[in-house]
N, C-alpha and C positions, 0 to 999 in steps of 0.2 A: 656185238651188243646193240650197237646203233639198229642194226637192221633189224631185230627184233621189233624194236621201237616200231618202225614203219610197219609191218606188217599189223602189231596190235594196231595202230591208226587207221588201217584199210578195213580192217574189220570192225573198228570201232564205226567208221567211217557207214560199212554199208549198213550195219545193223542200224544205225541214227537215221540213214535214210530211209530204208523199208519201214522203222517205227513211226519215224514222220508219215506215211504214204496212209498207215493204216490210222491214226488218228484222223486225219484229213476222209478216207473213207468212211472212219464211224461215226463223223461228223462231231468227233471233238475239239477239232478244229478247225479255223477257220481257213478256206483257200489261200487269202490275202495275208495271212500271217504265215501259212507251212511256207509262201517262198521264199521268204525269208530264211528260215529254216533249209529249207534244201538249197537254196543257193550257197550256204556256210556249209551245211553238207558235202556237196559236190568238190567248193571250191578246197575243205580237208583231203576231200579221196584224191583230189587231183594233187594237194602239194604231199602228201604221202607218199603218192606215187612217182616221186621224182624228188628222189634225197639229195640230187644232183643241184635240182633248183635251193633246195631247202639249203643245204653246206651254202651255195654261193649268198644265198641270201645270211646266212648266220656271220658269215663272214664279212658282209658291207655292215653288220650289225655288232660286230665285234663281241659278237655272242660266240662263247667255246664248245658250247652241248646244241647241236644242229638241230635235233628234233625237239629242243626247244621252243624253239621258233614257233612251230605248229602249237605248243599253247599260250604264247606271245598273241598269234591272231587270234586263238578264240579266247582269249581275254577281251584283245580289243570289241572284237564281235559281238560280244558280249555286254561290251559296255556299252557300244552304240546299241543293240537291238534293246538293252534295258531302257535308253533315253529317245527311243523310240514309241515303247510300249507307254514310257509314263507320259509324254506328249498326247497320245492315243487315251489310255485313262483320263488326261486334263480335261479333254475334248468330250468324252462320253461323263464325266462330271456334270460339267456344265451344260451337257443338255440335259441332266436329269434335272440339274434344279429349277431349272426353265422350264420344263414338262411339270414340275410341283407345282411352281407358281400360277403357272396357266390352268392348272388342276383347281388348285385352290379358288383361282377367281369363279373358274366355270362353277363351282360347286356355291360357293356365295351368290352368284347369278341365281342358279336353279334353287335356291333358299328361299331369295328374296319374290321369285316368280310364283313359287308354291306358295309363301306366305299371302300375297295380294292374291291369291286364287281362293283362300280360304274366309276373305275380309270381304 
């Protein structure tokens, strides 16, 4: 039964990667974000591939169902890549309002230039 398990995860594993390679090729995403993404890719096909690591780990984890494990990390993975991304949106936030505000003056500028241009 277990070893079922692994094998859907190898599969799972290389389909997430080849779907990662072609978003990055069709330029739906970005380079700086697929590594992410395939680095959690790789690092699944590797502990998939070695149920041996995964038992020994379930075990220091006093986890009973081994290929558990392998959705224990991509939770975790998951959490950190979520608190990742919303750091990354903070960031791209605040330069948008900052690009408003600099918008806005420039535009008050060139109002007040066209006005004295017409007086």
């Amino acid at each position: 039964m277990t070893f079922n398990v692994y094998i859907i995860a190898i599969i799972f594993s290389i389909i997430f990667l080849v779907a990662i390679i072609e978003l990055v090729r069709k330029n739906k995403l970005l380079e700086k974000y697929s590594l992410l993404w395939i680095l959690f890719g790789v690092v699944l096909l590797i502990l998939s591939s070695t149920p041996l690591f995964i038992e020994k780990i379930a075990s220091v984890l006093d986890i009973k169902y081994a290929p558990s494990v392998l959705f224990l990390f991509g939770m975790v993975y998951l959490i950190i890549y979520n608190l990742h991304i919303t750091t990354v949106f903070s960031k791209q936030s605040q330069k948008i309002t900052r690009l408003n505000q600099e918008i806005a003056l420039l535009k008050e500028k060139v109002e007040k230039m066209e006005a004295n241009k017409e007086h």
